[in-house]
C-alpha positions in Angstrom: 91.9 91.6 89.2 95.0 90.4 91.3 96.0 92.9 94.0 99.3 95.0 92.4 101.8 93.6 94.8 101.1 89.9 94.2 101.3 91.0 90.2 104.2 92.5 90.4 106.1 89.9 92.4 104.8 87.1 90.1 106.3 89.3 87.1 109.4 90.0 88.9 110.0 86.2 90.1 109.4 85.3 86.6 111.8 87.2 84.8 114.7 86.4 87.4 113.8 82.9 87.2 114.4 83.0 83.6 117.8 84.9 83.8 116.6 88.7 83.3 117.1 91.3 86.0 114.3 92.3 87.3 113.5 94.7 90.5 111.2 96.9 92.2 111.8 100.2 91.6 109.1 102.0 93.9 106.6 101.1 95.3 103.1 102.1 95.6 99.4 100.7 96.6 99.5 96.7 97.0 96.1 96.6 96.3 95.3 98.8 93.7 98.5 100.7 92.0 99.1 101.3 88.5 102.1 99.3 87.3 104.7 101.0 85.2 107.2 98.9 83.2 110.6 100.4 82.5 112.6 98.0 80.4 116.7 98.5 79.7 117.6 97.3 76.8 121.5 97.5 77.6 122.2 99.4 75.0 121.9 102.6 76.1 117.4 102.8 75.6 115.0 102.1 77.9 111.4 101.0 76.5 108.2 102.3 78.7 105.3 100.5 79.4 102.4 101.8 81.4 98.5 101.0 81.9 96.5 100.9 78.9 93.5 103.3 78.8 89.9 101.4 79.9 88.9 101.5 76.5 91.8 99.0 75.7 90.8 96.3 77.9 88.7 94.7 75.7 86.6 91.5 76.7 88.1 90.8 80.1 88.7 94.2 81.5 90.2 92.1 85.0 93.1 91.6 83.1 96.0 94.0 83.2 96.6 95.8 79.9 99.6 97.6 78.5 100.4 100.0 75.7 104.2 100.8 74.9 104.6 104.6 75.7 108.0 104.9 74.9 110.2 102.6 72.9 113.7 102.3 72.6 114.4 105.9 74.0 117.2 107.9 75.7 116.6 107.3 79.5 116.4 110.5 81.2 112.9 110.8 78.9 111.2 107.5 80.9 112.7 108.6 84.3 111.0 112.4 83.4 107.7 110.9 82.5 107.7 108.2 85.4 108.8 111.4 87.9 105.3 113.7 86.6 103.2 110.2 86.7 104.3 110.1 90.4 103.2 113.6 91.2 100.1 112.8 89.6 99.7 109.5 91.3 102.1 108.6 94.1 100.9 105.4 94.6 102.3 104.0 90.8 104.9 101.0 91.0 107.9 101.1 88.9 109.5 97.7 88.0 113.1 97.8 86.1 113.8 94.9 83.9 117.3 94.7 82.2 116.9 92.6 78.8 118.1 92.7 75.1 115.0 91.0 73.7 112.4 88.5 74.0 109.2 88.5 75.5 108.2 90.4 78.1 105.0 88.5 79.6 102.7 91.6 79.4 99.5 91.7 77.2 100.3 95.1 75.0 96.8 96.7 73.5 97.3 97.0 69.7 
């Protein structure tokens, strides 16, 4: 599996490359952090994304993996869930991405 920080700065190059705003919110263990993705969707909700469980990865469990844990919600619910994941786990990364739609570039279990 890549090392988180090279991850995330793939993801976040990508997205500005492309015209989305996209930043590292905090940061946590280059090599081995859990990657939250908080997505604004301008209108007022934010989307969460964060690490699928193990039994998600299915046949190449080196690949990151994704479930949608909140979606289209009021803000201040993602910031409370992303603030008791970082109790839990200090060394989670947070990356904000500002977009209306499209895709995101993440492979989201079903």
């Amino acid at each position: 599996m890549f090392r988180t920080d090279l991850w995330v700065s793939a993801f976040v190059r990508r997205h500005n490359d492309i015209g989305h705003l996209c930043v590292v919110s905090r940061r946590g263990d280059p090599i081995a952090g859990q990657i939250f993705v908080e997505v604004d969707h301008l209108n007022g909700e934010v989307s969460l994304y964060t690490p699928a469980p193990a039994t998600s990865l299915g046949d190449n469990p080196e690949d990151r993996v994704f479930q949608l844990r909140f979606d289209h919600v009021e803000p201040d619910k993602v910031r409370e869930r992303i603030e008791r994941e970082h109790d839990f786990d200090p060394d989670l990364w947070v990356v904000s991405l500002e977009m209306r739609k499209g895709e995101l570039g993440l492979e989201v279990a079903g």
